[in-house]
PAPAPA-664893 format. One record per residue (C-alpha): x, y, z; chain; residue number from 1; residue in one letter. Coordinates in pm, 1 decimal, always signed. Last residue first. Layout:
BEGIN
+----------+----------+----------+-------+------+------+
|       xx |       yy |       zz | chain | resi | resn |
+----------+----------+----------+-------+------+------+
|        X |        Y |        Z |     A |  NUM |    a |
...
+----------+----------+----------+-------+------+------+
// end
This chain:
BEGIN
+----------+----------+----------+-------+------+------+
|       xx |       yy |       zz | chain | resi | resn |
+----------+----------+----------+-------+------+------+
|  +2453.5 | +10212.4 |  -1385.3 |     A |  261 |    x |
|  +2587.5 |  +9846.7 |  -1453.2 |     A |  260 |    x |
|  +2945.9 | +10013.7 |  -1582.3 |     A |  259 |    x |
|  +2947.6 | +10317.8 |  -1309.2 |     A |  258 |    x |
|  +2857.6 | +10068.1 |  -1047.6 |     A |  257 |    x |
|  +3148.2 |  +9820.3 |  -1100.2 |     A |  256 |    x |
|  +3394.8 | +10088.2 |  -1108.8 |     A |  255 |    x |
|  +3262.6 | +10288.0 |   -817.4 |     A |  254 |    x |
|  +3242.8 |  +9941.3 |   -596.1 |     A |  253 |    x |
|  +3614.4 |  +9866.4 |   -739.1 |     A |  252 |    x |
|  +3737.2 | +10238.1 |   -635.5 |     A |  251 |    x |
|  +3587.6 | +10172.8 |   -273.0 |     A |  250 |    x |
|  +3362.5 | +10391.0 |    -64.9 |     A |  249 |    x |
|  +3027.3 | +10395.4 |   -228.8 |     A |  248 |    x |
|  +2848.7 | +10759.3 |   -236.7 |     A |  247 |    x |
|  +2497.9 | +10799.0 |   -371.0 |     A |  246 |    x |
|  +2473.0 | +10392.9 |   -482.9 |     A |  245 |    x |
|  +2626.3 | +10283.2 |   -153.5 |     A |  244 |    x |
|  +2537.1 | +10582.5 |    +95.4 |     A |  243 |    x |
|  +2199.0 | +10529.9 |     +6.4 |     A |  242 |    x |
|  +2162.3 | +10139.1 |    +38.7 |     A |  241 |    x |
|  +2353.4 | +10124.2 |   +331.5 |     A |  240 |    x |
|  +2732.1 | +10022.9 |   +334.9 |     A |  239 |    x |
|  +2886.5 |  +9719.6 |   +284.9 |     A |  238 |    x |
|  +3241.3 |  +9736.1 |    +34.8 |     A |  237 |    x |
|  +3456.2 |  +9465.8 |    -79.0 |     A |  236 |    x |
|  +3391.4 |  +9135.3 |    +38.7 |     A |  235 |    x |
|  +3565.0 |  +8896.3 |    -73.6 |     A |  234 |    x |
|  +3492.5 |  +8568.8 |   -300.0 |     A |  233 |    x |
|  +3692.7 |  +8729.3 |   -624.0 |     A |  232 |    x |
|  +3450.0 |  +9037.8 |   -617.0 |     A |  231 |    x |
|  +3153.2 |  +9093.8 |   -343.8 |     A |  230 |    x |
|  +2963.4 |  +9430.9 |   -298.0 |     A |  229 |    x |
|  +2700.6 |  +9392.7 |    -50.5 |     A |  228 |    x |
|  +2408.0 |  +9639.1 |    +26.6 |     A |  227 |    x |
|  +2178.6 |  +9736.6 |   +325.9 |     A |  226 |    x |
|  +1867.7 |  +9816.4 |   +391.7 |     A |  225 |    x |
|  +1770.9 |  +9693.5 |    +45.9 |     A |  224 |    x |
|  +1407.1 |  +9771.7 |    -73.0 |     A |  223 |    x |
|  +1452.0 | +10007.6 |   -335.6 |     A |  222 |    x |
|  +1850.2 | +10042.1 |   -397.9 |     A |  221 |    x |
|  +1824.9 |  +9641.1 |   -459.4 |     A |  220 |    x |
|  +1494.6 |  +9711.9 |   -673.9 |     A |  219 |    x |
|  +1635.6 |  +9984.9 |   -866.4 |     A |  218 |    x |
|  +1958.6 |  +9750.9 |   -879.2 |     A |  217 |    x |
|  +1813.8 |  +9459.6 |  -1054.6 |     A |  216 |    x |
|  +2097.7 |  +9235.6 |  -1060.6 |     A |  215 |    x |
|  +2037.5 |  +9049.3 |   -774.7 |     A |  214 |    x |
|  +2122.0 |  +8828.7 |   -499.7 |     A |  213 |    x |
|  +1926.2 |  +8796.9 |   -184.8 |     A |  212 |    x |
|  +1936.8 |  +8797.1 |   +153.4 |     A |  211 |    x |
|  +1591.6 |  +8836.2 |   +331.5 |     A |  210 |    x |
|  +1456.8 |  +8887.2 |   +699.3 |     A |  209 |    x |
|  +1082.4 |  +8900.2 |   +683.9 |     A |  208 |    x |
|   +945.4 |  +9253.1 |   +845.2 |     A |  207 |    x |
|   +634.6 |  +9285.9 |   +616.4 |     A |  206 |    x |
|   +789.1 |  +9555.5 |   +357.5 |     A |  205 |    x |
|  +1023.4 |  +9303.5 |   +324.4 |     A |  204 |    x |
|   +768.6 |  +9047.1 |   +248.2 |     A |  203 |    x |
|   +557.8 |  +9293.8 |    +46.3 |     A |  202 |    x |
|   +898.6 |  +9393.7 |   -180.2 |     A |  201 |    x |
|   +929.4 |  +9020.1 |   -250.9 |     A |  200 |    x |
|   +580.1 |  +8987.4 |   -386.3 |     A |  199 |    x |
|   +622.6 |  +9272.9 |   -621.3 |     A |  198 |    x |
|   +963.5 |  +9195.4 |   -767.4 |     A |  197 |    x |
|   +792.0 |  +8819.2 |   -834.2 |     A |  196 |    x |
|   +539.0 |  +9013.1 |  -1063.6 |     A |  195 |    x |
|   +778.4 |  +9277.3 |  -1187.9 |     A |  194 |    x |
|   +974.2 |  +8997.2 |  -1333.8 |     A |  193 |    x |
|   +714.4 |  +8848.9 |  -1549.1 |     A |  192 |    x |
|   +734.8 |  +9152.4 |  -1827.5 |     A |  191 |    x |
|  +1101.4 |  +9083.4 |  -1867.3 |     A |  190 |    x |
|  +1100.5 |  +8741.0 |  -1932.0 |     A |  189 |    x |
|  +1213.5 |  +8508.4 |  -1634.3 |     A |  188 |    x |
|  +1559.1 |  +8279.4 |  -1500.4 |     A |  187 |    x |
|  +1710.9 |  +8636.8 |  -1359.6 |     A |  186 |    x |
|  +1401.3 |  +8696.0 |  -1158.4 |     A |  185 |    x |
|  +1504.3 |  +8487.0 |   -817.4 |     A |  184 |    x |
|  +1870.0 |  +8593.7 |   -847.4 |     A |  183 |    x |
|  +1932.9 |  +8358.2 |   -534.1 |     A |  182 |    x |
|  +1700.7 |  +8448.6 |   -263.2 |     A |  181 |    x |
|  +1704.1 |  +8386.2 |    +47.4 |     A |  180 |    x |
|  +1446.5 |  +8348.3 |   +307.2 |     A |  179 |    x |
|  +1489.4 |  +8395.7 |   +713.1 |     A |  178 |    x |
|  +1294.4 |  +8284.4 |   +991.6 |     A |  177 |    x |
|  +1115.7 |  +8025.1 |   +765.4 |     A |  176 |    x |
|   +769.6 |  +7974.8 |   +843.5 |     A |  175 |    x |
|   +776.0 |  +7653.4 |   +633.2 |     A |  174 |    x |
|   +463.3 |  +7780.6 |   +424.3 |     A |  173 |    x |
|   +705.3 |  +8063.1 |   +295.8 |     A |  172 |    x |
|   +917.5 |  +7826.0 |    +52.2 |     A |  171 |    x |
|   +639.8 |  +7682.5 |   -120.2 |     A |  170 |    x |
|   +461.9 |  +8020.6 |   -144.9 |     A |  169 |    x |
|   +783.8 |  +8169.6 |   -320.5 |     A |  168 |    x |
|   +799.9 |  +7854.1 |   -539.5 |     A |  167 |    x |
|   +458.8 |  +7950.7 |   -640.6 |     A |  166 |    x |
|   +560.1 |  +8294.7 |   -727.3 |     A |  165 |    x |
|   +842.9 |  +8143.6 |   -949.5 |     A |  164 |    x |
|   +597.9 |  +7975.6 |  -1109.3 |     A |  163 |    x |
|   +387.6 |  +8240.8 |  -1153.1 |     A |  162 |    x |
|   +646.4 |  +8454.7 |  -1333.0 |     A |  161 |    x |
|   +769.2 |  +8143.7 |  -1557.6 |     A |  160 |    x |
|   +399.6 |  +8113.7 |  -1654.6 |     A |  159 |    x |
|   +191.0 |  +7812.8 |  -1506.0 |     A |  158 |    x |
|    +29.1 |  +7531.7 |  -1711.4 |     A |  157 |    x |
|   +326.1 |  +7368.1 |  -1716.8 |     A |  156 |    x |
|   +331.5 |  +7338.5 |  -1322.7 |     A |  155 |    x |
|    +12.2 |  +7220.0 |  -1248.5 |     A |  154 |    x |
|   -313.6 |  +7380.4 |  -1186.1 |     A |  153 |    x |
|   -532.6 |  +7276.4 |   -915.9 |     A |  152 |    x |
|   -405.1 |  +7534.4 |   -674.9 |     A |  151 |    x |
|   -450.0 |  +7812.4 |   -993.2 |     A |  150 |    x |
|   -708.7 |  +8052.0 |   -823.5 |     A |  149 |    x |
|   -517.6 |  +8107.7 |   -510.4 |     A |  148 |    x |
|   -222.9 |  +8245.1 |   -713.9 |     A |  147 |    x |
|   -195.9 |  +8631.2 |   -586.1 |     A |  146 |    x |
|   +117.9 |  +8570.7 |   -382.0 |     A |  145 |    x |
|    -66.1 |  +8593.8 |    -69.5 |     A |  144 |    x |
|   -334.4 |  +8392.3 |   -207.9 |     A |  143 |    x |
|   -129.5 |  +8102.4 |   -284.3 |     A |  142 |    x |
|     +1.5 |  +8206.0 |   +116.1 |     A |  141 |    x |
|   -321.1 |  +8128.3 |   +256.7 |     A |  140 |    x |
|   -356.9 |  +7810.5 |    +26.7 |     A |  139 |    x |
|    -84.3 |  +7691.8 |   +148.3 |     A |  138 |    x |
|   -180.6 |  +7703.2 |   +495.0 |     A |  137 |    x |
|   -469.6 |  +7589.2 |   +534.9 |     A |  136 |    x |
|   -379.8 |  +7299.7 |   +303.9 |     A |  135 |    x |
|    -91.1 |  +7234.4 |   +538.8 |     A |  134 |    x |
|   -322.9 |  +7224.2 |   +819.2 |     A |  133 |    x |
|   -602.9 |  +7031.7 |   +615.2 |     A |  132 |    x |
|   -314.0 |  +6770.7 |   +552.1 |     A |  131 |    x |
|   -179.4 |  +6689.5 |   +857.5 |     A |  130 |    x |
|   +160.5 |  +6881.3 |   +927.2 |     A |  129 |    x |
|   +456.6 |  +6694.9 |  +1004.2 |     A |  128 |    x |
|   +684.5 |  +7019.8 |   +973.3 |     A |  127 |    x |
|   +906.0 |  +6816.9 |   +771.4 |     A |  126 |    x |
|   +717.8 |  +6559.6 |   +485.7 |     A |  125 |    x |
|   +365.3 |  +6754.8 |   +547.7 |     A |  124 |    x |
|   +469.5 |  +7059.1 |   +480.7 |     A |  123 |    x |
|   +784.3 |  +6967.5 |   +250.3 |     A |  122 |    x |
|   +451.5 |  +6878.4 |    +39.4 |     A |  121 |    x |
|   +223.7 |  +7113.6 |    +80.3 |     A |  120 |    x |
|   +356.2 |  +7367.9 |   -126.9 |     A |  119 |    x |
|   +382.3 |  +7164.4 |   -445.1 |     A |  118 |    x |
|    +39.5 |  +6970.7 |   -388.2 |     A |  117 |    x |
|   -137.6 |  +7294.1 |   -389.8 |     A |  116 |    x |
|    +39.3 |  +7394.7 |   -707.6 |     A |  115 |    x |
|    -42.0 |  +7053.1 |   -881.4 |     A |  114 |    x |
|   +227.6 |  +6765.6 |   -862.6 |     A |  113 |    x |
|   +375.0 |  +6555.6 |  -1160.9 |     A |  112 |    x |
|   +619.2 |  +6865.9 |  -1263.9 |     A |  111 |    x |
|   +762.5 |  +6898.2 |   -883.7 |     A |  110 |    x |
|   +862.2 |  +7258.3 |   -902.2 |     A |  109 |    x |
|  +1234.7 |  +7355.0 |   -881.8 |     A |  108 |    x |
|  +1141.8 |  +7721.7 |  -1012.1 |     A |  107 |    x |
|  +1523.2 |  +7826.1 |  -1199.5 |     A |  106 |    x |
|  +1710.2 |  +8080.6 |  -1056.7 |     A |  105 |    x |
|  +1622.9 |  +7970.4 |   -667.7 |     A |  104 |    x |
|  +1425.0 |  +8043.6 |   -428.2 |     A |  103 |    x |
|  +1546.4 |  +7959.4 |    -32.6 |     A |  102 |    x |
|  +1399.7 |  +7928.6 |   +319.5 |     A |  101 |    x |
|  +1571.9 |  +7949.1 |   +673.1 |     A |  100 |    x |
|  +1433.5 |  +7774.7 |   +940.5 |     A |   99 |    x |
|  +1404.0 |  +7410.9 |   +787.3 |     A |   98 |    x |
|  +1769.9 |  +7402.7 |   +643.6 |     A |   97 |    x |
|  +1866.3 |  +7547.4 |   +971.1 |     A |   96 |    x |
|  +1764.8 |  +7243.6 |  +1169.5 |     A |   95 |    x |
|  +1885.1 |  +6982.4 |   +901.1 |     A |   94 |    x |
|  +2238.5 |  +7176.8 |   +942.1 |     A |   93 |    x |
|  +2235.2 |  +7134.5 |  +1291.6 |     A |   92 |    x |
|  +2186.4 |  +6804.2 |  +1288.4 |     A |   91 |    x |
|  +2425.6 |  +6739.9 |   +999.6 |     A |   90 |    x |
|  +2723.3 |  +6938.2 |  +1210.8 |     A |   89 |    x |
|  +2947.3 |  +7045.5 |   +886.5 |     A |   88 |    x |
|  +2998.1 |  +7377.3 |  +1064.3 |     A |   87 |    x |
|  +2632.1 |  +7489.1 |  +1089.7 |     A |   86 |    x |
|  +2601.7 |  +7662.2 |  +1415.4 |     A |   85 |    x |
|  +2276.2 |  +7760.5 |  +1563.8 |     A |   84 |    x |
|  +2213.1 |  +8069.0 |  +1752.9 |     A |   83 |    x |
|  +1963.9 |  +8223.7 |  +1523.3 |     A |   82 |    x |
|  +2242.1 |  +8146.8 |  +1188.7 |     A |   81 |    x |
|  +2581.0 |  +8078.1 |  +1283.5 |     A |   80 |    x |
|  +2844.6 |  +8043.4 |  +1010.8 |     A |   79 |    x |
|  +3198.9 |  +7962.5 |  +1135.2 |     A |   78 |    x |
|  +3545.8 |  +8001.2 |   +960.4 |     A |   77 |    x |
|  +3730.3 |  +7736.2 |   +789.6 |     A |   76 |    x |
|  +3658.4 |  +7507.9 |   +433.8 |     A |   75 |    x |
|  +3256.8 |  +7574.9 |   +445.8 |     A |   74 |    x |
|  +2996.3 |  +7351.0 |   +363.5 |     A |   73 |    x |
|  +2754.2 |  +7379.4 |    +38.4 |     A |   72 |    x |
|  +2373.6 |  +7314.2 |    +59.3 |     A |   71 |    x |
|  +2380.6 |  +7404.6 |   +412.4 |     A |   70 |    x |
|  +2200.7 |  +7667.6 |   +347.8 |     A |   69 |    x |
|  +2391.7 |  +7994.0 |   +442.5 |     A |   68 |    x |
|  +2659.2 |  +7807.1 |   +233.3 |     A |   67 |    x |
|  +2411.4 |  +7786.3 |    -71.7 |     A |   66 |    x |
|  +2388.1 |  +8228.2 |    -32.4 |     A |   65 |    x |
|  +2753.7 |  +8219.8 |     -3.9 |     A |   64 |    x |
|  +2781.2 |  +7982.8 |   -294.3 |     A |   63 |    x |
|  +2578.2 |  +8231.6 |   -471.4 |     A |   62 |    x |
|  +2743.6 |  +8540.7 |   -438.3 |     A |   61 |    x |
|  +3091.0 |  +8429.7 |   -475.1 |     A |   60 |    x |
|  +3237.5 |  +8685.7 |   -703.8 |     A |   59 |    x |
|  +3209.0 |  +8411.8 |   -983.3 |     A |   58 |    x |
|  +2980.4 |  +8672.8 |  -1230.5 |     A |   57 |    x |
|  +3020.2 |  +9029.5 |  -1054.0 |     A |   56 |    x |
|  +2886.7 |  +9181.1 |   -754.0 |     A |   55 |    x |
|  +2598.5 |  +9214.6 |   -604.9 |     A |   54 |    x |
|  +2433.8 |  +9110.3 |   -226.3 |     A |   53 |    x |
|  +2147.1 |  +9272.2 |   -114.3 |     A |   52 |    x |
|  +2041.1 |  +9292.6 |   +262.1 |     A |   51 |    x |
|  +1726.0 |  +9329.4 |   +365.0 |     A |   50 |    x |
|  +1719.6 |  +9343.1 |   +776.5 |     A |   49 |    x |
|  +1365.4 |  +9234.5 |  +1000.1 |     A |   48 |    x |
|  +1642.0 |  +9037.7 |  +1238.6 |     A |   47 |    x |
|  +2022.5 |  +9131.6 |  +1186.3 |     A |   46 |    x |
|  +2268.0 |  +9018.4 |   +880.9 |     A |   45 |    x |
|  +2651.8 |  +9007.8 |   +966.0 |     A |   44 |    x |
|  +2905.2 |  +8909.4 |   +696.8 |     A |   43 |    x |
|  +3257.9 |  +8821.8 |   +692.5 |     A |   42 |    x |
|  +3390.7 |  +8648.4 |   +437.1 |     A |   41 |    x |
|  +3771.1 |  +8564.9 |   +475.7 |     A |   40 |    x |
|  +3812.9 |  +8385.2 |    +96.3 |     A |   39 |    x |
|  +3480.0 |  +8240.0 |    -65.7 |     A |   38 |    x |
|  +3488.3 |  +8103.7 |   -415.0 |     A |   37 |    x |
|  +3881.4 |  +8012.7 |   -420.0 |     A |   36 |    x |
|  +3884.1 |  +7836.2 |   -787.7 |     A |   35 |    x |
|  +4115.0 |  +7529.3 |   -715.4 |     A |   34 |    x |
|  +3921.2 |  +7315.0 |   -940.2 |     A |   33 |    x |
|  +3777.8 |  +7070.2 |   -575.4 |     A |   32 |    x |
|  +3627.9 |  +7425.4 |   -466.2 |     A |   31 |    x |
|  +3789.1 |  +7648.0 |   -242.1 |     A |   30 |    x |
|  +3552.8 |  +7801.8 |    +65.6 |     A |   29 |    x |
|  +3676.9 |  +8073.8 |   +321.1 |     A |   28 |    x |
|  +3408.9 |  +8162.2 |   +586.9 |     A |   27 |    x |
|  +3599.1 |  +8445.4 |   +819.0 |     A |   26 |    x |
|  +3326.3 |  +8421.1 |  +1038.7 |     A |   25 |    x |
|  +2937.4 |  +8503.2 |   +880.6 |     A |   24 |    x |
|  +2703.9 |  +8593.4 |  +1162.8 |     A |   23 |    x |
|  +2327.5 |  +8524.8 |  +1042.8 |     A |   22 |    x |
|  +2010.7 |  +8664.4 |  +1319.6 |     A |   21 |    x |
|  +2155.7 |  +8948.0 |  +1500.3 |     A |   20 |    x |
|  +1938.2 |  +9140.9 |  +1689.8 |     A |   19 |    x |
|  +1649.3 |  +9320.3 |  +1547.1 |     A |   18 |    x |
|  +1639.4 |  +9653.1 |  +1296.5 |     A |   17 |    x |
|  +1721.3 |  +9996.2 |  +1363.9 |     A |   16 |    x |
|  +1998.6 |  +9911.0 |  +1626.1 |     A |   15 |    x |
|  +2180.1 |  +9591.4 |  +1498.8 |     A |   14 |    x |
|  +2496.4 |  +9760.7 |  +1446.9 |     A |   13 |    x |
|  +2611.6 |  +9874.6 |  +1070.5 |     A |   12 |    x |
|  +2815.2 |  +9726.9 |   +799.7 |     A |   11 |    x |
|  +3070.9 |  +9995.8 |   +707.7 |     A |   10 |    x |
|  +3365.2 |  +9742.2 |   +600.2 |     A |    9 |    x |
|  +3487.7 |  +9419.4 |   +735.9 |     A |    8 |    x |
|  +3258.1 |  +9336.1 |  +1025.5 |     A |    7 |    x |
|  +3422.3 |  +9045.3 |  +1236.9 |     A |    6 |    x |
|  +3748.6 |  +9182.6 |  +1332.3 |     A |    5 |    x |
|  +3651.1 |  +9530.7 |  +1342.3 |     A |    4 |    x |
|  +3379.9 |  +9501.1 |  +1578.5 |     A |    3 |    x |
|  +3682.3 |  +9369.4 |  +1814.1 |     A |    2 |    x |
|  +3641.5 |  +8982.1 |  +1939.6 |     A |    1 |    x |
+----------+----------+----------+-------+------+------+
// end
């Protein structure tokens, strides 16, 4: 198939960064209400790449990111994600839901479970790890995320910031080959954010492969290699970071920009 066929805009080759690692097919989605959340997405995402996705409330930003999951299935198109195709094959989707990691708005933490017990769990449930290896393990990445000292703490006991960064851990300790992120900060206070901002710009800055929704554009123009506009389920415009804040292509991208800006 041509390179135009499949990438829509100005989304570049897989040269600076690794091969391709999510190809997004003409995915089209329409929900039970008729809204059309997802109409002739195309999206390419390559190994070691940060790409941001923005847009509008109901541009399809989320249920892109769930689709990428398996947490919501596609009407047409394909979505293959390191070689594996999800296309409402359960096996497959099981296999991608334990490669590719995802944080949420709101924390998801098991209230009746410490930290330590929080990350270990999917550890031990999944991956079949024994408990000193998951232990190892979680409390590698607590540390990581600067929460090593609060393993025995539980959930209440944590700010919205550290829960958030706990959820982070939790989703890390499955080695995912890719982690998403669905407006990660937009649940927290202001002063927590920069916490959670921190730990995300040390797994870019690590090599991690990330897609993520945001509204903080200093941090989107910051760590993104490339960006995403999406309106009414399309994609509009995806350019790099620079030449999509310094110099974005489309009126609706210049529009949307010069109210957020």
């Amino acid at each position: 198939m041509p390179e135009q066929d499949i990438l829509p805009t100005t989304e570049p080759a897989c040269k600076k960064k690794g091969a391709p690692i999510i190809t997004v097919e003409h995915a089209s989605k329409t929900f039970p209400n008729g809204v059309a959340a997802l109409q002739d997405v195309n999206v390419t995402v390559c190994k070691s790449e940060v790409v941001v996705i923005i847009g509008p409330s109901g541009s399809g930003k989320s249920t892109l990111l769930r689709c990428l999951n398996g947490l919501e299935e596609i009407d047409s198109g394909h979505i293959t994600i390191d070689d594996i195709r999800l296309n409402g094959n359960k096996k497959n989707r099981d296999i991608i839901r334990q490669e590719v990691g995802m944080v949420f708005q709101s924390f998801n933490l098991f209230p009746h479970l410490t930290v330590l017990d929080n990350v270990n769990l999917a550890q031990k449930l999944v991956r079949k790890r024994d408990d000193k290896e998951a232990t190892d393990t979680s409390m590698d990445l607590l540390n990581k995320v600067g929460l090593g000292d609060r393993a025995a703490s539980y959930p209440s006991q944590l700010s919205g910031g550290q829960q958030q960064r706990v959820a982070i851990a939790r989703a890390l300790a499955m080695h995912p080959k890719v982690m998403l992120f669905d407006e990660a900060t937009s649940a927290l206070d202001p002063e927590m954010i920069g916490e959670v901002l921190e730990v995300m710009r040390a797994l870019a800055k690590d090599g991690m492969t990330m897609v993520l929704v945001t509204h903080e554009m200093g941090f989107a123009r910051e760590v993104g290699d490339r960006i995403i506009f999406m309106e009414h389920g399309q994609v509009i415009e995806s350019a790099t970071a620079e030449a999509f804040f310094e110099n974005p292509g489309e009126e609706r991208t210049r529009a949307f920009l010069s109210q957020i800006l």
